[in-house]
VOGU-3710 file (C-alpha; in Angstrom, 3 decimals, decimal comma):
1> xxxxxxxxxx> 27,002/-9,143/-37,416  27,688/-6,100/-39,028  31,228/-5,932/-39,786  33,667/-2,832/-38,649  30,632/-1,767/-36,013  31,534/-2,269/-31,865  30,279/-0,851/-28,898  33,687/-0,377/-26,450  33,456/-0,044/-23,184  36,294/2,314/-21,915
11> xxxxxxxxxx> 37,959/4,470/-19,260  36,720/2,393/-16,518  37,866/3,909/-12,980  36,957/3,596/-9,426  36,985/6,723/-7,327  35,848/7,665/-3,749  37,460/4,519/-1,943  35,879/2,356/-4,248  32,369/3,527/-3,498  31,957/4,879/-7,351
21> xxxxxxxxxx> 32,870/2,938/-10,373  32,823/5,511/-13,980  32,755/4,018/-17,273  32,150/5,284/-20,800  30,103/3,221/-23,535  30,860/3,847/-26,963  28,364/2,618/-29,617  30,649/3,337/-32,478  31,170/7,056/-31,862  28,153/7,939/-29,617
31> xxxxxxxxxx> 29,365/8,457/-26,603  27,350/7,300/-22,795  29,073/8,529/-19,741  27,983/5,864/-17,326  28,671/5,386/-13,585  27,337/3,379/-10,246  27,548/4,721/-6,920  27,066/3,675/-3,434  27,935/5,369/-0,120  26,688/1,373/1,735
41> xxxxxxxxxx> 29,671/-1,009/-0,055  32,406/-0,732/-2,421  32,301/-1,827/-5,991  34,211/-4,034/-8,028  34,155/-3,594/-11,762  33,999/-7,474/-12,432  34,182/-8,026/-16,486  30,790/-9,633/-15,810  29,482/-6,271/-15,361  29,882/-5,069/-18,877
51> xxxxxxxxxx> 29,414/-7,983/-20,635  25,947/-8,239/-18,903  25,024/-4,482/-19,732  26,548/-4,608/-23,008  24,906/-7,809/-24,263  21,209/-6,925/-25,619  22,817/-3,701/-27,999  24,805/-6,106/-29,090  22,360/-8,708/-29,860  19,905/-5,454/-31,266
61> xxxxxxxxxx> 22,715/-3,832/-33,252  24,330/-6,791/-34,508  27,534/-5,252/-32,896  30,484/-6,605/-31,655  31,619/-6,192/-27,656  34,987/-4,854/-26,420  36,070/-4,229/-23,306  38,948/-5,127/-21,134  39,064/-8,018/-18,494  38,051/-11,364/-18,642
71> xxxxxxxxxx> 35,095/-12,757/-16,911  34,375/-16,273/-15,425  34,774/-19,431/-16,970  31,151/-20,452/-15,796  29,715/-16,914/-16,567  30,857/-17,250/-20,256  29,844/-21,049/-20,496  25,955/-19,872/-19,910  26,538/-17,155/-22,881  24,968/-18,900/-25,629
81> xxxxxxxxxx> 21,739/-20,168/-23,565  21,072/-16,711/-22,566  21,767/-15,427/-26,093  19,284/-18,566/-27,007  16,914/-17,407/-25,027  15,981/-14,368/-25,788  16,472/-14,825/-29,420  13,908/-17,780/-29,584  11,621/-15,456/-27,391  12,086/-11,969/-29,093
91> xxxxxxxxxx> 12,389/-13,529/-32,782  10,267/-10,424/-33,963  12,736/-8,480/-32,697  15,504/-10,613/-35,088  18,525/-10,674/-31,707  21,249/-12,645/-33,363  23,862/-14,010/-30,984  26,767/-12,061/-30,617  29,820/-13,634/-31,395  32,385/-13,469/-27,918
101> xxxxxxxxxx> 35,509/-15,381/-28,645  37,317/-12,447/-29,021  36,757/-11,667/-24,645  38,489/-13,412/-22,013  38,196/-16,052/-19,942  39,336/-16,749/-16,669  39,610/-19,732/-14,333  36,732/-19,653/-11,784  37,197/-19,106/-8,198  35,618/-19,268/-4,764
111> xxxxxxxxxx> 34,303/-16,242/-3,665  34,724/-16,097/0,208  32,116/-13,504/0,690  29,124/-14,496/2,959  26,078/-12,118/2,148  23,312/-13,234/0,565  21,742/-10,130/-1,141  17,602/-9,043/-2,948  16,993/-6,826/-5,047  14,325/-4,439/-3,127
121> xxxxxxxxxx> 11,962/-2,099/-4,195  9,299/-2,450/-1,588  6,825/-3,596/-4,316  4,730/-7,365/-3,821  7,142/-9,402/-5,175  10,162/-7,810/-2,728  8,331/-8,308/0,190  7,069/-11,758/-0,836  10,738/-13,009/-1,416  12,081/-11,284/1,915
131> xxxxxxxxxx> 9,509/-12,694/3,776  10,251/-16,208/2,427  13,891/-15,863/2,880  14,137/-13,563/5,472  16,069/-16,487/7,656  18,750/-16,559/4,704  18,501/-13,262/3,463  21,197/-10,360/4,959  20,957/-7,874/2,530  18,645/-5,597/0,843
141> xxxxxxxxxx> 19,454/-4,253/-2,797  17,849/-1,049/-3,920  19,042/0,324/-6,782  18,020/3,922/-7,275  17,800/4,866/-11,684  16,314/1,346/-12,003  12,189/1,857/-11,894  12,903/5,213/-9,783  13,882/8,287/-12,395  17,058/10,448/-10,977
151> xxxxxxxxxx> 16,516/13,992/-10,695  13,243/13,165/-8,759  14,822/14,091/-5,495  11,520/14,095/-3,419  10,506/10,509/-4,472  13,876/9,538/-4,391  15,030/10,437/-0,685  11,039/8,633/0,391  12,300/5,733/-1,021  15,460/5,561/0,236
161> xxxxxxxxxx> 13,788/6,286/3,878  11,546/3,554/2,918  13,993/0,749/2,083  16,129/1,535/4,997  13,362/1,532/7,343  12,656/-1,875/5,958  15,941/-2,841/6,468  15,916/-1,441/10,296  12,479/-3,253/10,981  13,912/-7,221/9,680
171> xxxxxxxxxx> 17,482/-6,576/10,707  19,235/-6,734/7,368  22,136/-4,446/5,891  20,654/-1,819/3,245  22,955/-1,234/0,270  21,689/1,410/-1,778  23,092/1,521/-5,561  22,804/5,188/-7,598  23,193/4,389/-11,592  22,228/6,151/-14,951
181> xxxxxxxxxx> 22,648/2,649/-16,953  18,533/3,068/-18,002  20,210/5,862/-20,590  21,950/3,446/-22,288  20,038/0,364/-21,771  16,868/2,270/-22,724  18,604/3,683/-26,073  18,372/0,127/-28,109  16,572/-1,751/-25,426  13,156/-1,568/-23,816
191> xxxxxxxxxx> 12,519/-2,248/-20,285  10,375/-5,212/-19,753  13,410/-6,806/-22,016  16,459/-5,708/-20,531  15,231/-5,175/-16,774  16,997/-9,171/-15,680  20,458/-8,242/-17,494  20,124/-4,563/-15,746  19,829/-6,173/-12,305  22,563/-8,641/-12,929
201> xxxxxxxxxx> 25,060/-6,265/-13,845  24,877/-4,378/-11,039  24,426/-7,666/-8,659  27,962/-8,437/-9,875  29,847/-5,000/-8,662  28,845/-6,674/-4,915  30,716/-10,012/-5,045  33,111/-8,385/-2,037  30,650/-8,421/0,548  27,646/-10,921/-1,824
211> xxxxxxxxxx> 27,968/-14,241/-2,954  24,329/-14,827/-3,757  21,213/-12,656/-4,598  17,546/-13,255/-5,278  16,016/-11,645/-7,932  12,081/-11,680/-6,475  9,428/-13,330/-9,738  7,182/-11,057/-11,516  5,034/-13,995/-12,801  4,168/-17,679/-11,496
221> xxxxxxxxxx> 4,911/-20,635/-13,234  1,440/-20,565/-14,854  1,434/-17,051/-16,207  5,234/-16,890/-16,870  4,596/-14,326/-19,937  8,247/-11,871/-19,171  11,459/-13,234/-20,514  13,159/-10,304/-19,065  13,780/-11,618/-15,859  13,354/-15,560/-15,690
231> xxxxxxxxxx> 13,559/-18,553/-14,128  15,458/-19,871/-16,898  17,589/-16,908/-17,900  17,966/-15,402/-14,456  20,723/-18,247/-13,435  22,467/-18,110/-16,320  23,771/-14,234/-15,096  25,663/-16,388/-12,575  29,387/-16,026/-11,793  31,918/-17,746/-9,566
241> xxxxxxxxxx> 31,586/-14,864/-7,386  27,921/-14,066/-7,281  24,749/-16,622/-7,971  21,526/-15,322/-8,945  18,143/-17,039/-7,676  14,761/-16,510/-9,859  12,544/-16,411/-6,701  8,583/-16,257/-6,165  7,256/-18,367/-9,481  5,404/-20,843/-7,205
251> xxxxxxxxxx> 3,244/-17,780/-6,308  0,574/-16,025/-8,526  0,051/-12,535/-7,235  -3,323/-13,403/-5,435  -1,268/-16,223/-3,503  1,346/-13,399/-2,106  -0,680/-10,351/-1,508  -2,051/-12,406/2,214  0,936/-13,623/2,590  2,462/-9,985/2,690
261> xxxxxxxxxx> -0,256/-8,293/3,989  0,481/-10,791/7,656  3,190/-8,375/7,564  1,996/-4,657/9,747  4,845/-3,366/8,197  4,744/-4,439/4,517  1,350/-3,440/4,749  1,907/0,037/5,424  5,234/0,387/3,096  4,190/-1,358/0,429
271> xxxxxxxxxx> 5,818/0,870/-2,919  4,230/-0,128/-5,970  3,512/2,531/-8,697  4,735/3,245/-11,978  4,050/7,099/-11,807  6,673/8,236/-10,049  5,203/10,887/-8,704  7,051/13,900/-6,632  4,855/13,734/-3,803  3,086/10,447/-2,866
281> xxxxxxxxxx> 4,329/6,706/-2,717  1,532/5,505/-4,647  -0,716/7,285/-6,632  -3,650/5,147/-6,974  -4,196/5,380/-10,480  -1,217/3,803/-12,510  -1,778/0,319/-13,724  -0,058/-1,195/-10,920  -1,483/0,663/-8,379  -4,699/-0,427/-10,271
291> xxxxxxxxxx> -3,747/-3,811/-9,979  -2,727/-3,854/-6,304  -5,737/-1,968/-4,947  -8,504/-3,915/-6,699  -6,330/-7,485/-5,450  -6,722/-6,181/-2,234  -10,311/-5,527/-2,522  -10,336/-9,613/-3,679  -8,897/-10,528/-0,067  -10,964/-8,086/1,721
301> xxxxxxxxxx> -7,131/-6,222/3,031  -7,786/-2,783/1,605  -8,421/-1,103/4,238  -5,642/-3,021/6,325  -3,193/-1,443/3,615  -2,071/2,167/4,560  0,184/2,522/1,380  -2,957/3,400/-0,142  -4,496/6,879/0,263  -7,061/7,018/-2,134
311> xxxxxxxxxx> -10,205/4,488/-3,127  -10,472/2,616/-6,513  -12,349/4,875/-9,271  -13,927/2,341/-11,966  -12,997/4,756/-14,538  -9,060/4,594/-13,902  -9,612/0,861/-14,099  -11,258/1,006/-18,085  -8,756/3,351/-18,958  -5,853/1,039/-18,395
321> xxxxxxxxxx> -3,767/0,295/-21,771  -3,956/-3,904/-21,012  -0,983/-5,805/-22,611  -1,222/-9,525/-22,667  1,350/-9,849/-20,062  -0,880/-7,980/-17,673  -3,629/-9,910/-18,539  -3,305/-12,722/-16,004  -3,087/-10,665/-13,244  -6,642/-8,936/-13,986
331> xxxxxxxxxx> -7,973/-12,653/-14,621  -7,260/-13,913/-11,414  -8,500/-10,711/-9,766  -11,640/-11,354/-11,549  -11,812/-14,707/-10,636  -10,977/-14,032/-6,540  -13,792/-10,944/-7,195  -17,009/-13,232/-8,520  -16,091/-16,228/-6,153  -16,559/-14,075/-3,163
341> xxxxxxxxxx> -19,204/-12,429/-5,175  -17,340/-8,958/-3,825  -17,185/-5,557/-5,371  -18,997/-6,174/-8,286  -18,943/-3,045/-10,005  -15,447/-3,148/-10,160  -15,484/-6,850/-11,049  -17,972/-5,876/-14,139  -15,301/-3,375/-15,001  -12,605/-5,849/-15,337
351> xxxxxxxxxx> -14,541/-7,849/-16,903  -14,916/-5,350/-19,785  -11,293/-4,394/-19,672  -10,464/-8,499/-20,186  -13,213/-9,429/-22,587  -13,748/-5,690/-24,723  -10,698/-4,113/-24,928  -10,996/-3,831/-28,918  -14,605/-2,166/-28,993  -12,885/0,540/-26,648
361> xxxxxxxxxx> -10,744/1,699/-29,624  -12,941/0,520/-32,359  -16,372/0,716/-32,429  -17,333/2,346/-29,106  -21,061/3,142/-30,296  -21,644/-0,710/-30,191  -19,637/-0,526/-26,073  -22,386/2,171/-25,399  -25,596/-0,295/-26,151  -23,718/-3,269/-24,514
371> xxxxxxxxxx> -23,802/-0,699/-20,794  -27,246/0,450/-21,826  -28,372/-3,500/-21,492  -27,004/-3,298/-18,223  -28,448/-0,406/-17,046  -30,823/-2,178/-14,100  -28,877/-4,950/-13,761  -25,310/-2,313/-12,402  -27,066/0,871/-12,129  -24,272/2,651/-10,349
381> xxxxxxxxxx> -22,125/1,750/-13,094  -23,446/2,080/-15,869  -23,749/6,039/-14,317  -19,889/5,674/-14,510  -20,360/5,075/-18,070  -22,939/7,330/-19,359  -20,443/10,464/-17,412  -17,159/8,478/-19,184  -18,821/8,556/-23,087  -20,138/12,136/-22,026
391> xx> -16,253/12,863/-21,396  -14,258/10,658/-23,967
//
């Protein structure tokens, strides 16, 4: 750990009854104003908050952690696993544990609260884990600066309309969170890393009116490729005051989209994309609207689905950047695609975006006599093609 250098968290205050909680973060002397917001609860600025935000710079840095307040006995027992854990999964990116002796602990206690809380953003995964738990579930957690960008006030207020029109239709209690924590998570930390800790920071600023919250699975059990968020590490955020449940893994994303699309109303709210665009919902071109569309191609629910305005093109499918942990999802499209023997231009596309990603970017004369052998064979597209080289 690199000796004399500290990130400090400081001038934490609560304003507006409660319903705002203001914080800076120091990393040495760069300075990130940071606050959360709601006008549905009020917040308490556990310790467990800023240990949970703080914890990845550290680990990145090699920095040491100050703040004031001590958090949970049980929360700081499960500090080395989850400092384990995403050391022994990141080792490229060298996270060396950060050493804590010099924060507080505290004596744990019952937490007398009764809700039982999931993080919502309308997506698959949300709707799979409400509809599973919808008997336990009361509450509904957006938080808005988490995959939705502030400043966007169009997309923003649609959301928020969305998620509380969800929360209207299964009769649960909408708490909407406002943060700008991505500009400091963001700074030393990427997303797909720090997303789990994000979520369980803010989780614990509930624990008045929460005592438990499901965080909804990205992956199954047999795909299980983010570390981020994870049935392993996901616990381990766990307080006296607020438990965390890793909820979904026993579900590939084939297995849920049915099961959501039973739902009339998930089927016509579903909020997927990763554009963000100021206008539409879903923009039907982004990776994950990508993904979603063609899945529901697989089950024959497309048209069933009225969060989707516009029809696959095969060409927004070949240009998707595919990283390995997006890889099983296109597999078992693939694989739902050619049993049913359905769609199978855009299962040929796929195919190529599984099996020839590297002769897109490296040799793509060789791609264009690989199409021309399958010119009779998927006439319509290869035409796709032959317009695609003309372009690219």
């Amino acid at each position: 750990m690199n000796t004399g250098n500290v990130i400090k968290v400081k001038d934490i205050s609560s304003s507006d009854s409660g319903h705002k909680i203001t914080f800076d973060v120091f990393v040495n002397s760069r300075k990130f104003p940071l606050y959360f917001k709601s006008n549905d609860v009020e917040l308490t600025p556990n310790p467990e908050v800023f240990l949970a935000l703080t914890l990845l710079a550290g680990m990145e840095l090699k920095y040491k952690i100050e703040f004031d307040g001590e958090v949970s006995n049980k929360f700081m027992r499960a500090m080395p696993a989850v400092q384990s854990i995403y050391a022994q999964s990141y080792i490229h990116r060298q996270y060396k544990h950060v050493d804590l002796s010099n924060i507080g602990s505290r004596a744990d206690e019952e937490n007398l609260a009764q809700g039982v809380g999931a993080f919502f953003s309308g997506g698959i995964d949300s709707f799979y884990t409400l509809l599973k738990n919808q008997e336990e579930i009361t509450h509904l957690i957006f938080i808005n600066g988490f995959d939705v960008t502030l400043g966007k006030s169009s997309i923003e207020e649609k959301t928020s309309e969305l998620i509380r029109a969800c929360g209207k239709e299964f009769g649960k209690k909408v708490i909407e969170i406002e943060t700008n924590l991505r500009d400091f998570m963001k700074t030393y930390v990427s997303f797909p890393i720090h997303h789990g800790s994000f979520l369980a920071a803010t989780g614990h600023l509930l624990s008045s009116e929460i005592n438990k919250i499901f965080l909804p699975a990205a992956d199954s059990y047999g795909e299980m490729g983010n570390v981020g968020s994870h049935p392993l590490l996901d616990p381990l955020w766990s307080s006296d005051k607020v438990e965390y449940i890793h909820d979904g893994c026993e579900a590939s994303r084939m297995e849920k989209l049915p099961i959501v699309m039973k739902s009339k109303f998930a089927s016509e709210h579903i909020r997927v994309c990763y554009a963000k665009s100021d206008t539409v919902m879903n923009c039907g071109k982004c990776e994950k609207c990508v993904r979603t569309i063609t899945g529901l191609m697989a089950i024959n629910a497309l048209e069933d689905c009225k969060s989707f305005n516009t029809k696959i093109d095969v060409k927004d499918i070949l240009k998707i950047e595919l990283t390995d942990s997006k890889r099983p999802f296109y597999t078992e499209i693939l694989y739902a695609l050619d049993k049913e023997n359905k769609h199978p231009e855009v299962a040929y596309a796929i195919s190529t975006l599984l099996f020839k990603p590297h002769l897109l970017k490296r040799n793509t004369e060789i791609l264009k006599k690989y199409f021309r052998r399958q010119k009779y064979r998927y006439p319509k597209l290869y035409l796709v093609w032959k317009q695609y080289f003309a372009q690219n």
